[in-house]
C-alpha positions as CSV (number, residue, x, y, z in Angstrom):
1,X,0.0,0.0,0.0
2,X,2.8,2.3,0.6
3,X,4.5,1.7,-2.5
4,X,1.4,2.3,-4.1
5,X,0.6,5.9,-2.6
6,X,4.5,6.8,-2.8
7,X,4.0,6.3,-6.4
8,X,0.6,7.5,-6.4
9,X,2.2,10.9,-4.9
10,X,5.2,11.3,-7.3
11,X,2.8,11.5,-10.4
12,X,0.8,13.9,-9.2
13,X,3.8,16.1,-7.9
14,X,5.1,15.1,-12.1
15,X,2.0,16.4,-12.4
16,X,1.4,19.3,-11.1
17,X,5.1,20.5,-11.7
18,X,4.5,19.6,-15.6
19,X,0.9,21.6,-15.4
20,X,0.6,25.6,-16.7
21,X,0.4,26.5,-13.2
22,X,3.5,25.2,-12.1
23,X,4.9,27.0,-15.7
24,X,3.4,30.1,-14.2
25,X,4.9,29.8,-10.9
26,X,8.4,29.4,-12.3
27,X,8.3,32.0,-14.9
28,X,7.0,34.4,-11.9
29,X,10.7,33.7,-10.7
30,X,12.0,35.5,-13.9
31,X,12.9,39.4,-14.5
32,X,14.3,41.9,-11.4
33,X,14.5,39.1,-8.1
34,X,12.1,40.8,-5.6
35,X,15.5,41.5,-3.2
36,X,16.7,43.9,-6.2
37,X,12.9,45.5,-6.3
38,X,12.9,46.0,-2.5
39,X,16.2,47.9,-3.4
40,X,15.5,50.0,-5.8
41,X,12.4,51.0,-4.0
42,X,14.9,51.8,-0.5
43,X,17.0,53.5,-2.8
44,X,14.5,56.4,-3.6
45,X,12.8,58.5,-1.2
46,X,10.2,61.1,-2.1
47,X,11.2,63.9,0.2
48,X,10.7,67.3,-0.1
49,X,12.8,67.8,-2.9
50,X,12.4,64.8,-5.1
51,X,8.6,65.4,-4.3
52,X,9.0,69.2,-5.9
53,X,11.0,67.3,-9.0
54,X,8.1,65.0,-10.1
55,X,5.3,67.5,-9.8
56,X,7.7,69.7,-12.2
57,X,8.6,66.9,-14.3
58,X,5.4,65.8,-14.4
59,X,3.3,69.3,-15.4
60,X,6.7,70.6,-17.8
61,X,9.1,69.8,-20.5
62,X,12.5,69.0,-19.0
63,X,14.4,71.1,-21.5
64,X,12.8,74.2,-20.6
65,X,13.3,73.0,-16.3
66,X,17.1,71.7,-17.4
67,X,17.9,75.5,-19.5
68,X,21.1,76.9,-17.7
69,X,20.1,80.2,-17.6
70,X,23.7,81.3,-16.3
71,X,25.4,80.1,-19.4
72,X,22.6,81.6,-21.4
73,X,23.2,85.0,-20.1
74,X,27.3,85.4,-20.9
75,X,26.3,84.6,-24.9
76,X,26.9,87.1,-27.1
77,X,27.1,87.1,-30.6
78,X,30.0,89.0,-31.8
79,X,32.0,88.0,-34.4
80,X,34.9,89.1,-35.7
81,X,35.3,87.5,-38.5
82,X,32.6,87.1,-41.0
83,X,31.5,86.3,-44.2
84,X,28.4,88.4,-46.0
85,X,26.3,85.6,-46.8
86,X,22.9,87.8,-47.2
87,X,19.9,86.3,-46.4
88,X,18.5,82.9,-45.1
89,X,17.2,79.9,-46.7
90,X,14.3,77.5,-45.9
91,X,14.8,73.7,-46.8
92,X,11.2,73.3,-45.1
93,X,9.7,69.9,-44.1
94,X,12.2,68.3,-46.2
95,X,15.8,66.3,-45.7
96,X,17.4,69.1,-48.2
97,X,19.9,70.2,-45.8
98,X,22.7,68.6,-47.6
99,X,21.5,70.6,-50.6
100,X,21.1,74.0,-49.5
101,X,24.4,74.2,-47.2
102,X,26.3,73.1,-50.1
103,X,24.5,75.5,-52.6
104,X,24.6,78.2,-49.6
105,X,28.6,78.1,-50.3
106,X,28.9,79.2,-53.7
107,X,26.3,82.0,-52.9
108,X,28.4,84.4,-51.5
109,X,30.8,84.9,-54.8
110,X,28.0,85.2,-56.5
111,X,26.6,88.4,-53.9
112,X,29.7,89.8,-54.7
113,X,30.7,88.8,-58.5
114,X,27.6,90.4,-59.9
115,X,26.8,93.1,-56.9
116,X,23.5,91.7,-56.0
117,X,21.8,92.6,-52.4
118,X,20.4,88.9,-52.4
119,X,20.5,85.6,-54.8
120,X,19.2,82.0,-54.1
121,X,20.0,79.0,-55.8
122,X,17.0,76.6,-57.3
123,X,17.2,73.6,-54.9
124,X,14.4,72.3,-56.3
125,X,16.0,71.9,-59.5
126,X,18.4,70.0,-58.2
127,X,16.4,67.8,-55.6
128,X,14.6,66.8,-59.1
129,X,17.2,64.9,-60.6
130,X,18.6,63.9,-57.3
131,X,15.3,61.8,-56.9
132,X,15.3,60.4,-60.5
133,X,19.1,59.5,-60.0
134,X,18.3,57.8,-57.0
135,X,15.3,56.2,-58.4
136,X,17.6,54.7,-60.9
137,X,20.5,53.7,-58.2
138,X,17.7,51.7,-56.4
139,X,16.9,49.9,-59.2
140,X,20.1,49.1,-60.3
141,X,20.8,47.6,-56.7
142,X,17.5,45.7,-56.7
143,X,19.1,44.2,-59.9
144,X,22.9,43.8,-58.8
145,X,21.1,41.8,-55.1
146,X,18.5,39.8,-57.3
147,X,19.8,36.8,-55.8
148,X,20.0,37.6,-52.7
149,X,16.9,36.8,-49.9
150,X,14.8,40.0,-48.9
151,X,16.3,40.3,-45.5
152,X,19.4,40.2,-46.5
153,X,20.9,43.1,-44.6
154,X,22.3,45.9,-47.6
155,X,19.3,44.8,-49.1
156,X,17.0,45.5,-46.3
157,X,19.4,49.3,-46.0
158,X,18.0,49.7,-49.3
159,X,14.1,48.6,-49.2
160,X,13.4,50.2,-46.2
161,X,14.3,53.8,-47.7
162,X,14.9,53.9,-51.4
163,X,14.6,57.0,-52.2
164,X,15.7,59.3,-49.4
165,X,15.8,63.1,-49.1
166,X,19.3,63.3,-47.4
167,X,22.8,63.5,-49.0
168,X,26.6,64.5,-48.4
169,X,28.7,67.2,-50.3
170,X,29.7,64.2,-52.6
171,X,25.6,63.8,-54.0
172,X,26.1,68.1,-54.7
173,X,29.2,67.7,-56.9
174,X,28.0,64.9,-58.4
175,X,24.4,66.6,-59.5
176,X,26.0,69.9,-60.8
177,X,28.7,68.1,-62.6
178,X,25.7,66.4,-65.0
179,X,23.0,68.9,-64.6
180,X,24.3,72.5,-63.9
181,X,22.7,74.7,-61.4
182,X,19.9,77.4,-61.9
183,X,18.8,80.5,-59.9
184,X,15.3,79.8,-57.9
185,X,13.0,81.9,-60.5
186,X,13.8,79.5,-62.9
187,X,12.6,76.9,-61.1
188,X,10.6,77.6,-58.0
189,X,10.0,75.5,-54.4
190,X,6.4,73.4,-54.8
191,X,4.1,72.7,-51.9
192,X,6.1,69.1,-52.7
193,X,9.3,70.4,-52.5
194,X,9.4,71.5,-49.1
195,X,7.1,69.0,-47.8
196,X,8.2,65.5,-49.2
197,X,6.7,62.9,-47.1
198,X,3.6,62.0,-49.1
199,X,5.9,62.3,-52.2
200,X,8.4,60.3,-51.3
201,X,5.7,57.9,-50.0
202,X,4.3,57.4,-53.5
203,X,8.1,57.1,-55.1
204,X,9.1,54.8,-52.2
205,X,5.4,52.4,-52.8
206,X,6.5,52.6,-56.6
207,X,9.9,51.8,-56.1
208,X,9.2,48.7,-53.7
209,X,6.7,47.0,-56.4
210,X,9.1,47.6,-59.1
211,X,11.8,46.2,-57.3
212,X,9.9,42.9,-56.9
213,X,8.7,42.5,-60.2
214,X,12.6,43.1,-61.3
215,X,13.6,40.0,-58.5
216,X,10.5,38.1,-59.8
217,X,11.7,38.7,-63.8
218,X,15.5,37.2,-63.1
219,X,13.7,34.3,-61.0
220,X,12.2,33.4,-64.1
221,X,15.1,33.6,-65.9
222,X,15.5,36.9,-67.4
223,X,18.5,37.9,-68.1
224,X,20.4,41.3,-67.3
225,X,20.1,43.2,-70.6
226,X,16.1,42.4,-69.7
227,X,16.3,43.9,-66.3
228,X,17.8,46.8,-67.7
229,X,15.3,47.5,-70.4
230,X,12.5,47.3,-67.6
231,X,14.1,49.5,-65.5
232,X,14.0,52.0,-67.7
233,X,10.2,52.0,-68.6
234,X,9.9,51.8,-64.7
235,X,11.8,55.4,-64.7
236,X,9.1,56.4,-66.8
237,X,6.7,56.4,-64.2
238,X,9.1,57.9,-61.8
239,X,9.8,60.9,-64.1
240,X,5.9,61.3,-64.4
241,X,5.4,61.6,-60.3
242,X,8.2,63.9,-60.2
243,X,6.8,66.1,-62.8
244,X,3.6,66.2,-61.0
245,X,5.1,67.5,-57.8
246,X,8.4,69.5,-58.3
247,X,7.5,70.8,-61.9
248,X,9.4,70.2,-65.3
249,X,13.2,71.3,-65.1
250,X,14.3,74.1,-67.4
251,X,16.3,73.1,-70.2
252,X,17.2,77.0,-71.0
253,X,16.1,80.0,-69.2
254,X,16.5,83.8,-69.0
255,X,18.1,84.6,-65.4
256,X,17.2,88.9,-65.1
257,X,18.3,91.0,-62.4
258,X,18.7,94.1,-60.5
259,X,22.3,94.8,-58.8
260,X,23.1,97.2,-56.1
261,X,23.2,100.3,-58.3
262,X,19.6,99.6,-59.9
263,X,21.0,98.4,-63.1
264,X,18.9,95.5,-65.0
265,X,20.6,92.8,-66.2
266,X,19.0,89.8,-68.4
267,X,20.7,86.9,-70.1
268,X,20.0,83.8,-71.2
269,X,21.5,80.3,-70.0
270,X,21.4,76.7,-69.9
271,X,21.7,75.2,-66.5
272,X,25.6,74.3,-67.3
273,X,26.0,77.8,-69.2
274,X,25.0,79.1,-66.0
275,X,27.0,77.0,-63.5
276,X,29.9,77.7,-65.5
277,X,29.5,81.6,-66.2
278,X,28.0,82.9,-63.2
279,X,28.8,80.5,-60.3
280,X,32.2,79.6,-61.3
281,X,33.2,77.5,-58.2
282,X,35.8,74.2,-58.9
283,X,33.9,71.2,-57.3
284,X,37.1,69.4,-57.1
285,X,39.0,71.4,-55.2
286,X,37.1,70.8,-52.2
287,X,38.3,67.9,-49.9
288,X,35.9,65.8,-47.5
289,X,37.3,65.2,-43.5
290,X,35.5,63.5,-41.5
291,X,35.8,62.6,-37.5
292,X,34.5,58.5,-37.0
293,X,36.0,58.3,-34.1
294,X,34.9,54.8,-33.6
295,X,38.1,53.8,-36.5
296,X,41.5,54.9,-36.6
297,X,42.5,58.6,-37.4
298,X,44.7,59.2,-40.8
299,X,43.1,56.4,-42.5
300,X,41.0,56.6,-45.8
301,X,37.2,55.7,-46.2
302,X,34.0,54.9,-48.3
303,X,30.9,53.8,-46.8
304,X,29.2,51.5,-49.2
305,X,25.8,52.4,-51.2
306,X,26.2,56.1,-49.8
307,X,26.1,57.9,-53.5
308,X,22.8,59.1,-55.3
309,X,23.8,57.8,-58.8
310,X,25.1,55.2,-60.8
311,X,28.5,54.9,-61.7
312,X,30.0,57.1,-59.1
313,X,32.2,56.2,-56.5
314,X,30.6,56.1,-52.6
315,X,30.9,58.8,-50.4
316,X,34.5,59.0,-49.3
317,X,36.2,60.5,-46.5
318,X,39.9,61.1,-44.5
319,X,39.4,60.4,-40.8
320,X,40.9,63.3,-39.2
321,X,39.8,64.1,-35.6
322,X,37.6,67.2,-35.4
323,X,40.1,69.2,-33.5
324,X,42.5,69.0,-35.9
325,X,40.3,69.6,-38.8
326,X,38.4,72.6,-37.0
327,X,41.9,74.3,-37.4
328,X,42.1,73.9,-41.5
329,X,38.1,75.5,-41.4
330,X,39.2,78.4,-39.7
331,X,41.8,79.4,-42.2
332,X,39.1,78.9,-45.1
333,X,36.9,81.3,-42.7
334,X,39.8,83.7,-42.1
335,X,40.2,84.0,-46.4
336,X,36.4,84.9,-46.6
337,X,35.5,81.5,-47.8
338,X,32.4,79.7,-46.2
339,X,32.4,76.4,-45.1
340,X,29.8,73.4,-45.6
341,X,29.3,70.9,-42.2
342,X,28.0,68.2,-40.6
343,X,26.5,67.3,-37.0
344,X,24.3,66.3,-34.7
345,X,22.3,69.4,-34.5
346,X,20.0,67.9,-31.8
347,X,23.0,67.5,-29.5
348,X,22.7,70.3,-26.1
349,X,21.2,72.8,-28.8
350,X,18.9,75.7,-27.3
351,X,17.0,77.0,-30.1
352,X,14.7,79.5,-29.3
353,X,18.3,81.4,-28.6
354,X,20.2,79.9,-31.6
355,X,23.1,78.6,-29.0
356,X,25.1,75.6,-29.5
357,X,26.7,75.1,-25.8
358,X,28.0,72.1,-24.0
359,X,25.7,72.2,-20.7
360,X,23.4,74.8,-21.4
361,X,20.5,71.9,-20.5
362,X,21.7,70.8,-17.0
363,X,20.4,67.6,-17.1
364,X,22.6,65.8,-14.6
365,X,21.5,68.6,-12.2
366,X,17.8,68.1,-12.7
367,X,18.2,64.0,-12.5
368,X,21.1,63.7,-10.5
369,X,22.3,61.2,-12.8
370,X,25.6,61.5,-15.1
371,X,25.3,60.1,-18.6
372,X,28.5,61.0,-20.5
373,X,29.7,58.8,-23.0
374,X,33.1,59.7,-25.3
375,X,32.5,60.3,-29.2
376,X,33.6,56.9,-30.4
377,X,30.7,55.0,-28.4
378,X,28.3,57.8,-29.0
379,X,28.8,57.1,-32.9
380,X,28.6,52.8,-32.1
381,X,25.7,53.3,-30.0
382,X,24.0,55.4,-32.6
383,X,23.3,58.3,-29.6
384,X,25.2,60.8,-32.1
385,X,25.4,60.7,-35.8
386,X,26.0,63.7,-38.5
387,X,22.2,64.2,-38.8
388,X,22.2,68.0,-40.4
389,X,24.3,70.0,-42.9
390,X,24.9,74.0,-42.0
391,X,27.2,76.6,-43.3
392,X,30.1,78.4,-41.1
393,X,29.8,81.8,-42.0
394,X,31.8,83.5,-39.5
395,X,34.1,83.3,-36.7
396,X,35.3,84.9,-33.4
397,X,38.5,84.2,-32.0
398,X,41.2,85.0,-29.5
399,X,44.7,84.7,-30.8
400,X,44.7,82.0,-33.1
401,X,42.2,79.7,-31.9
402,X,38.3,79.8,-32.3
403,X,36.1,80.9,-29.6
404,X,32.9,80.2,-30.9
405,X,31.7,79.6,-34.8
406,X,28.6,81.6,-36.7
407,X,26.2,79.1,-38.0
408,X,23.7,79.8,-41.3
409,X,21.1,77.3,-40.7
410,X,18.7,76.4,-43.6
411,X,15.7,76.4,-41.4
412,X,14.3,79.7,-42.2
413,X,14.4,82.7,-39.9
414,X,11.8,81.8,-37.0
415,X,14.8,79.4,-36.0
416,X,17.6,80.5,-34.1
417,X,18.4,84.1,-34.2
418,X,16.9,85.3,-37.3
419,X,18.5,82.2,-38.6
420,X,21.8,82.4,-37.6
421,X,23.4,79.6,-34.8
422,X,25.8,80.6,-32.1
423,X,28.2,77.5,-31.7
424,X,31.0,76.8,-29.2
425,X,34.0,75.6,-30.1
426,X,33.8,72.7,-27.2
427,X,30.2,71.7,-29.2
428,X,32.8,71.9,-32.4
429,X,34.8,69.3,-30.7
430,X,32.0,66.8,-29.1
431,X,29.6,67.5,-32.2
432,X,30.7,68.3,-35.9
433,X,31.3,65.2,-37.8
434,X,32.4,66.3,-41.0
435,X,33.5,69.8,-43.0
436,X,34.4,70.8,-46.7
437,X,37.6,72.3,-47.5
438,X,39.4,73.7,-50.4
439,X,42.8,71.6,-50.7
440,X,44.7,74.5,-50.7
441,X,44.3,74.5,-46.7
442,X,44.2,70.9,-45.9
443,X,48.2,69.5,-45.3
444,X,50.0,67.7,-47.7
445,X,49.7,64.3,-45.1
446,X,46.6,64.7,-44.7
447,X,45.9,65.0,-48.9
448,X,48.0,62.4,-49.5
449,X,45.7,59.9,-47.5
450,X,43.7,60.4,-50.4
451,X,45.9,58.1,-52.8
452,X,45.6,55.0,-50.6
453,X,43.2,52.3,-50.8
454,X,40.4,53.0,-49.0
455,X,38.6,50.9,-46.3
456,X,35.2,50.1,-47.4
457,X,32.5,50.4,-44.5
458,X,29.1,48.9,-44.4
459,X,25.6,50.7,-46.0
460,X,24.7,50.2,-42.2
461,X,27.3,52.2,-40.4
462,X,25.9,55.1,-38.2
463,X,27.7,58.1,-39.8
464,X,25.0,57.1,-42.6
465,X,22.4,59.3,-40.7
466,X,22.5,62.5,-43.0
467,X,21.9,60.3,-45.9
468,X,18.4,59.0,-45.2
């Protein structure tokens, strides 16, 4: 008999430890060990001032509690170096930053070459065939990875967004090299142009179904001269939505104008006629520098499908550590020469004031809790990335060295101060990611990087930010 209810007992214990209760009761012992939650809960008392925290936090945006009004009140913004830039650009609710800070470069000569008060560039003319080139690029990557499964990862880089607003200095070359450049009456901003989203919606739905039918035609056996002839008539379609939102590119216009001394000029131009003869600016004489601190300084780069057409090379780069490359932007400053950027312009930025300062949100102070992280793992734990492109139009310095750097911002004048950025040279140092310089500044070590081999990164490294 005992036997019997021994064994009787040990199936129902089987049982009751194989039933969902049992399940329940040992997944109940998963997640924070109640000792820990006891802890946590002893570690925080709501006193008086914790208690006068939370109702604050609670009722009130934390950048406007965290503001350090003590640094806010020593800014100035004096300058004593500067270049006339005249006027502000808007890129709108669009990823055009790229675009106007490296057409808000050449502006300046032309100010002063033809004695204008104002002149702005067509970016629309040049975000149109930056779409159709990237339309194109897509598809001749869904082609080239036709073999490959749909999450494969450059694939899945290139589904997810295929046909982004952002860029680098590389994608403005490359466009005015093929297209030219015209002024913005000959091609003005659309409702489209500065809002993309539902645009680029439609291009990106259009671009996704063509991209399967292309993987679905070499599955059957097509072959590449096929493929090619398809994407083509698929560009067709592309042209036609980009027509119906930005407008049809000029293929000649007549650019008229009134300089400084009321005199009325008018003369026609083709969009190359009109690069060449009025802007006048050598593309390649401009060097890119960029600070990954998360690879080794003095070493040569291209990260892979970062390029907005065919046939180019990717978006290339000498690794030079931003304190060392500020120093080469100030010269091009100090010779009247703007200079196109990149950073994380979200990074300890007060807006409403235009001021880029280390610490002017005193976060640790509000939360009592310290967060700081170098550069190298903010850029591998994708907390900072080169997210916006801005102009430096100005400087102020003591002796040689920059105390803080004027900033022409693309986001109209209701940003900043009447669209101009104060930035520190410490935010310089923790937050600018990349500049354009004229060779003529940049050493002969560091220029000579430029003949080596260079390392190829992935589509998927975080310095890609600016280009989605």
């Amino acid at each position: 008999m005992k036997s019997f209810r021994a064994a009787l007992l040990a199936a129902l214990c089987a049982a009751i430890l194989a039933s969902p209760l049992a399940a329940f009761a040992q997944k109940a012992q998963t997640g924070i060990a109640p000792e820990v939650l006891k802890d946590l809960e002893r570690s925080f008392r709501l006193d008086a001032r914790n208690r006068s925290l939370m109702n604050a936090l609670t009722a009130n945006d934390a950048k406007s509690l965290a503001l350090n009004r003590e640094l806010l009140q020593r800014q100035d913004e004096i300058f004593n170096y500067k270049v006339d830039a005249k006027g502000i650009t808007n890129q709108k609710s669009s990823g055009r930053c790229w675009l106007f800070a490296g057409l808000n470069i050449m502006r300046p000569s032309v100010i002063k070459k033809f004695n204008l008060t104002a002149f702005q560039f067509s970016e629309s003319y040049l975000f149109f065939w930056d779409k159709l080139e990237k339309a194109n690029l897509f598809l001749d990557a869904a082609i080239e990875l036709r073999d490959r499964p749909l999450d494969d990862r450059e694939l899945q880089v290139l589904v997810k967004d295929p046909i982004p607003d952002g860029g680098w200095w590389s994608y403005v070359t490359a466009l005015i090299d093929k297209y030219g450049a015209v002024p913005k009456d000959a091609m003005p901003e659309t409702q489209s142009s500065g809002s993309t989203g539902q645009m680029n919606a439609f291009l990106a739905r259009l671009l996704r179904r063509d991209a399967i039918e292309l993987r679905e035609m070499a599955a059957k056996g097509a072959k590449l001269p096929a493929l090619r002839v398809r994407r083509d008539e698929m560009l067709r379609d592309v042209y036609r939505l980009l027509v119906l939102h930005l407008g049809v590119p000029p293929a000649e216009f007549v650019w008229r104008y009134e300089d400084k001394d009321d005199k009325i000029v008018e003369a026609t131009h083709t969009p190359h006629s009109f690069y060449r003869d009025v802007v006048g600016v050598d593309l390649a004489d401009y060097v890119s520098l960029f600070d990954h601190a998360a690879y080794p300084y003095m070493k040569y780069y291209r990260i892979k499908y970062c390029r907005n057409m065919t046939g180019i090379p990717d978006m290339d780069f000498v690794n030079v550590d931003a304190k060392a490359f500020k120093d080469y932007a100030l010269a091009m400053l100090l010779a009247g020469e703007p200079v196109w950027f990149a950073a994380d312009v979200g990074a300890e930025n007060y807006s409403k004031g235009g001021l880029m300062q280390p610490g002017i949100y005193d976060y640790e102070a509000l939360f009592g809790v310290s967060w700081d992280i170098s550069k190298a793992d903010k850029i591998r734990t994708f907390e900072s990335s080169p997210n916006h492109a801005m102009v430096f139009v100005g400087v102020d310095t003591i002796g040689a060295k920059a105390r803080k750097w004027r900033v022409e911002n693309s986001w109209g004048t209701d940003a900043g101060k009447s669209g101009y950025w104060v930035m520190h040279d410490e935010w310089f140092d923790r937050y600018v990611y990349g500049v354009i310089v004229q060779r003529k500044y940049v050493p002969e070590s560091v220029l000579a990087i430029l003949s080596t081999k260079p390392e190829i990164l992935p589509a998927w490294d975080p310095m890609r930010e600016l280009f989605k």
